[in-house]
N, C-alpha and C positions, 0 to 999 in steps of 0.2 A: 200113554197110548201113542203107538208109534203107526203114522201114515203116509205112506206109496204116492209120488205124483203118477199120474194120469193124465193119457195124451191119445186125445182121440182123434182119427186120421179122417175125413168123411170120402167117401168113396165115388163122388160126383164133384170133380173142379165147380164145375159149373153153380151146383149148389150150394157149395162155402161161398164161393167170391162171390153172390148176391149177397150169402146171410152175412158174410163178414163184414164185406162191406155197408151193409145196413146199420147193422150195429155197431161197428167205430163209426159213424158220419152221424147216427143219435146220438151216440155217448159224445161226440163231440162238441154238437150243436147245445145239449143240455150244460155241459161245462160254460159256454161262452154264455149261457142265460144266469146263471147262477154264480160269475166268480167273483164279483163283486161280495157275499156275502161272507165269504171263507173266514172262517180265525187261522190260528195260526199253530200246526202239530206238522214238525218235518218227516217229510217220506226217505226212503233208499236215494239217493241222486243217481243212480246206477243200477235202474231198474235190469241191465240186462244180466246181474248178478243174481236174482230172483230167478226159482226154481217153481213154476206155478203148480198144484195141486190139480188144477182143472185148467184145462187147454184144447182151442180149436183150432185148427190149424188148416188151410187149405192145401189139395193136392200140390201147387207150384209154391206155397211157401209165402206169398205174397200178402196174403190176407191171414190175421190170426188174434182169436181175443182169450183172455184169461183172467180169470179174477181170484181174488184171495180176500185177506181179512185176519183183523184179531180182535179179540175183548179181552179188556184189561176189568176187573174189580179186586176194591181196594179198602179195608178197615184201618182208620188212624185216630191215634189217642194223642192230643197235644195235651202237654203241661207246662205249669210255671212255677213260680215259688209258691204259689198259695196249693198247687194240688193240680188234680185235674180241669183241664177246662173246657173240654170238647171231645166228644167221642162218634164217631158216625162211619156208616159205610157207604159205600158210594160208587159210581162209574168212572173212573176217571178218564176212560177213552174207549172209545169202538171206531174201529177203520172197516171199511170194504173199497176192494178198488177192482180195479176192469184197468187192464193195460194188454199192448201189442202190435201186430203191425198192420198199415191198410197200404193199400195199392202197391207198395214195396218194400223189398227184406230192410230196407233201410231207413225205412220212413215209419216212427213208432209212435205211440200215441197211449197219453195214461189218463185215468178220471179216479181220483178217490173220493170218498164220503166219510161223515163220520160225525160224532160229537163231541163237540165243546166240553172241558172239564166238570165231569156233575152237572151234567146238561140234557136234555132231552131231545132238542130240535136236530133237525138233521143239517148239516151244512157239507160246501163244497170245500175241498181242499188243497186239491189238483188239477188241471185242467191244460194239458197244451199236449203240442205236439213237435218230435225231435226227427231231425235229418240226419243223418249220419252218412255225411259228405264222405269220408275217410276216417279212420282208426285215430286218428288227432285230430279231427275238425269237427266236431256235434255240435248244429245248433238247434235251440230251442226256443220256441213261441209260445203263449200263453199265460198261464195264473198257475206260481211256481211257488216256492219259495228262496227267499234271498241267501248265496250261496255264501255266508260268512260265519264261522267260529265251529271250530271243532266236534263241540257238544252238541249243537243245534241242529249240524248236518248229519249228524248221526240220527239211523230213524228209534222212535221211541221204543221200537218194539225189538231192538237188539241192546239196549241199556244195559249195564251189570246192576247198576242203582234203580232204582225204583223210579225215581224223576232227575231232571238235570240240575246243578249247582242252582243256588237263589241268583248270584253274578250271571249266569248265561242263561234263564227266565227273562231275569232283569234289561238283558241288552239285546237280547234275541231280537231283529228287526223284521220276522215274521214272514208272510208270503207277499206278496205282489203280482200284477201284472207285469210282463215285463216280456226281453229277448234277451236269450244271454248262449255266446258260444264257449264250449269245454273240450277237454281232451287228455290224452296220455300221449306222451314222445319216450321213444327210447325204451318200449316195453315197458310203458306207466311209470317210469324213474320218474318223470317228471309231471304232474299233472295241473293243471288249472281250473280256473270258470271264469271269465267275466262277463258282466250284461249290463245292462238299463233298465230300471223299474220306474214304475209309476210311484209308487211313495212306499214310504217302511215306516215301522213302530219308532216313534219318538222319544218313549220314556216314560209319558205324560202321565199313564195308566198306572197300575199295581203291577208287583210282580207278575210275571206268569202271563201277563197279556197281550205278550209277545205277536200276535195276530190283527192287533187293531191299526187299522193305517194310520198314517200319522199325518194326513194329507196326501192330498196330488201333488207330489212335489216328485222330479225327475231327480235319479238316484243312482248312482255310479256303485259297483258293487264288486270283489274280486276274490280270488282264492287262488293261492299257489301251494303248492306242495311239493317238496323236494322225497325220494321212496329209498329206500336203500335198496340197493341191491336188486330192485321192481317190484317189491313185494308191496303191495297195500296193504291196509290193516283196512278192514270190516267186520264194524261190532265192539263190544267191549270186552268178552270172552274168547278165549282160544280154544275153540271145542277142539281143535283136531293139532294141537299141540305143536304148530308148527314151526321150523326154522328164524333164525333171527331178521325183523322189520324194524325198521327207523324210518320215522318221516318227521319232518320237518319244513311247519311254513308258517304263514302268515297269510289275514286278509282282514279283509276292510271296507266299509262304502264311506263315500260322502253325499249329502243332498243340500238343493242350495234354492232358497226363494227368496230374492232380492227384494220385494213388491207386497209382504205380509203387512195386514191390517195395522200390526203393534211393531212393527217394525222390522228389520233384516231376521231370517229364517231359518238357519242351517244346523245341518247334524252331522257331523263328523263320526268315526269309529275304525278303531285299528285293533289289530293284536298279532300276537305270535304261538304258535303251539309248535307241542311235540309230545312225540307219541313212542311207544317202544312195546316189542312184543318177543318171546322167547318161550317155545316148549310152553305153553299154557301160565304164562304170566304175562300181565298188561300193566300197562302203565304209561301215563299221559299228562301233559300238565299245559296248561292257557291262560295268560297276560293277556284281559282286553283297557283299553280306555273310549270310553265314547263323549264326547264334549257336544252340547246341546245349548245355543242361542237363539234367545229370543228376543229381540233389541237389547237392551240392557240387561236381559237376564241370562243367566248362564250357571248349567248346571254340567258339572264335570263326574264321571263315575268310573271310578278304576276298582276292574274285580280279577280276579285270579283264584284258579284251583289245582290240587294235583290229587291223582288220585292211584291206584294201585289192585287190582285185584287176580285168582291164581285159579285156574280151575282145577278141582280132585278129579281128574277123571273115572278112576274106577267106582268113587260113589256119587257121580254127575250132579258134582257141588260145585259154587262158585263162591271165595269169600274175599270180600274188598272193603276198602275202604275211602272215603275221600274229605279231606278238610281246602276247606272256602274260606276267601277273605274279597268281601266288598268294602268300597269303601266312599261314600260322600262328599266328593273335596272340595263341595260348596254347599252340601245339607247334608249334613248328619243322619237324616232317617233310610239314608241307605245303607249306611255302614252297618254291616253286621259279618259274625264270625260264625262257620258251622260246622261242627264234625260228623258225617255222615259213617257210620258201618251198616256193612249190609252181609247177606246170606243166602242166596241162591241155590233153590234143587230145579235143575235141570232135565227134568224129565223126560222131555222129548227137544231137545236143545231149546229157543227158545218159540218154536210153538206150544211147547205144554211148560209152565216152570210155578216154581212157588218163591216170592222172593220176601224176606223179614226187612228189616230196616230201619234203623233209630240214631235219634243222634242229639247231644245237647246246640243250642245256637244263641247268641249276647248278639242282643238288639242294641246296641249304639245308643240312637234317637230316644227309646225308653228307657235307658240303665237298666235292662232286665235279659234273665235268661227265659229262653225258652227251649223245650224240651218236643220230640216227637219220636212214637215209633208205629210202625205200618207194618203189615202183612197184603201182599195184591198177589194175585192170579190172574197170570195169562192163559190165554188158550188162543192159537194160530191157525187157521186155513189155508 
């Protein structure tokens, strides 16, 4: 099912810029009460790439809200050497969000919502607001999240894969409060992010918990990207089979508490990616390490993935694949290896898709394999 955005004009200035401005200055007051509870699932960083389905716009352009949405559900069979071991369905994510501009075309402002993996409760996700000084200079204030690794900044709801590598779950340092300024130079050849957070994911948790602060600790954050030719890459798919893109960067935070109960406090994290795109094939690969002290203790974790996948345009398929290497370099129970293949119909690109997904993975810590394969449905507003 294929759907038409819709942009409705109101025919009274006067009555948008009250109602707009009503509602961005709620929507924004409700983010600053609630951002403290957010986990951690990455949005578009480039909301103005977004095409809203539903939009209000004031006569002068000034004032304008818009909101969207996806629901992802998901059936997954894990196995091991004995057989099956778990079978269940589930939610793995629902987003809605409200973004746009208030008082000026330059001045934009987002809120999203949603649930936690297999969750019920609702939480905050998003919450701040961006200046757009000049075409290189965006800053941004509020409860964002931290602008590092490849996969992470990708939003979930343009994936080829079903979820992202265990390595970038693993190291993902989730959202934060924070300010952070970004940009494009040179017709986006060139682009960046840096900011300041209040604290990121430390580790401490399980996979996948990539949202849990890891303290109030102040956290230096960055992202550089080099474009070939200017072309960004957004998404994992090339619906529209476009010309040749290379980008190549790297980024990283460090955070630093001198004064912890158990002693000196700091997380370091680096990596490097690259990415390539031609006529409907993609293909990407990311080196991170993140090094974690905690007086005497110290836990190091070096992950990497590459991946590859081709869209069939004429029967709006997508087939990829990706193999993962984590690895421990001072506990073992991270180390693990995974083959990911997947299968994508694309129905209406990715607001309506159907994706399969299965793969073997050798847990390290346990001497065992383990096995998964998935079928999820999106659907996008």
């Amino acid at each position: 099912m294929c759907f038409k955005a819709l942009r409705m004009r109101l025919a009274s200035s006067q009555v948008c810029r009250w109602g707009g401005r009503a509602v961005a200055l709620a929507a924004l007051a409700a983010g600053g009460l609630w951002a403290g509870s957010a986990a951690a699932e990455p949005s578009a960083m480039k909301e103005q790439s977004q095409h809203p389905r539903l939009e209000v716009v004031s006569k002068d352009g000034r004032y304008a809200v818009a909101v969207g949405g996806f629901l992802q559900g998901r059936y997954a069979a894990e196995f091991s050497h004995g057989g099956l071991e778990s079978s269940h369905f589930g939610i793995p994510r629902t987003r809605f969000y409200v973004f746009g501009r208030i008082f000026s075309k330059s001045i934009r402002y987002r809120l999203m919502f949603g649930t936690a993996p297999y969750q019920l409760n609702m939480q905050l996700y998003d919450a701040y607001v961006e200046w757009w000084a000049r075409p290189a200079v965006r800053l941004r204030g509020g409860f964002f999240k931290v602008p590092v690794l490849r996969e992470w900044m990708e939003s979930a709801r343009l994936l080829n894969s079903i979820d992202r590598s265990y390595g970038a779950r693993l190291l993902s340092p989730g959202r934060s409060a924070g300010v952070m300024i970004s940009g494009g130079v040179a017709g986006d050849r060139f682009e960046y992010w840096l900011g300041i957070f209040s604290g990121v994911n430390d580790g401490r948790g399980e996979a996948g918990s990539g949202g849990e602060l890891g303290g109030v600790i102040p956290t230096v954050a960055g992202r550089a990207l080099w474009n070939y030719a200017g072309r960004t890459i957004e998404g994992e798919v090339d619906l529209k089979k476009s010309p040749l893109a290379l980008a190549l960067g790297g980024s990283g935070y460090a955070s630093f508490e001198p004064e912890a109960a158990a002693g000196r406090r700091q997380t370091v994290m680096g990596g490097g990616e690259l990415a390539l795109r031609y006529r409907g094939f993609d293909a990407a690969a990311e080196v991170t390490l993140r090094d974690h002290q905690l007086g005497a203790q110290r836990s190091r974790v070096l992950a990497g993935y590459a991946r590859a996948n081709y869209f069939i345009a004429p029967a709006r398929l997508a087939a990829g694949g990706r193999i993962g290497q984590t690895v421990g370099l001072d506990d073992p129970q991270w180390t693990r290896t995974e083959l990911d293949l997947d299968l994508s119909a694309l129905i209406d690109g990715h607001d309506l898709k159907v994706q399969l997904s299965g793969g073997p993975a050798y847990l390290a810590g346990l001497g065992a394999w383990h096995g998964i394969a998935q079928v999820q449905v999106q659907a996008a507003f």
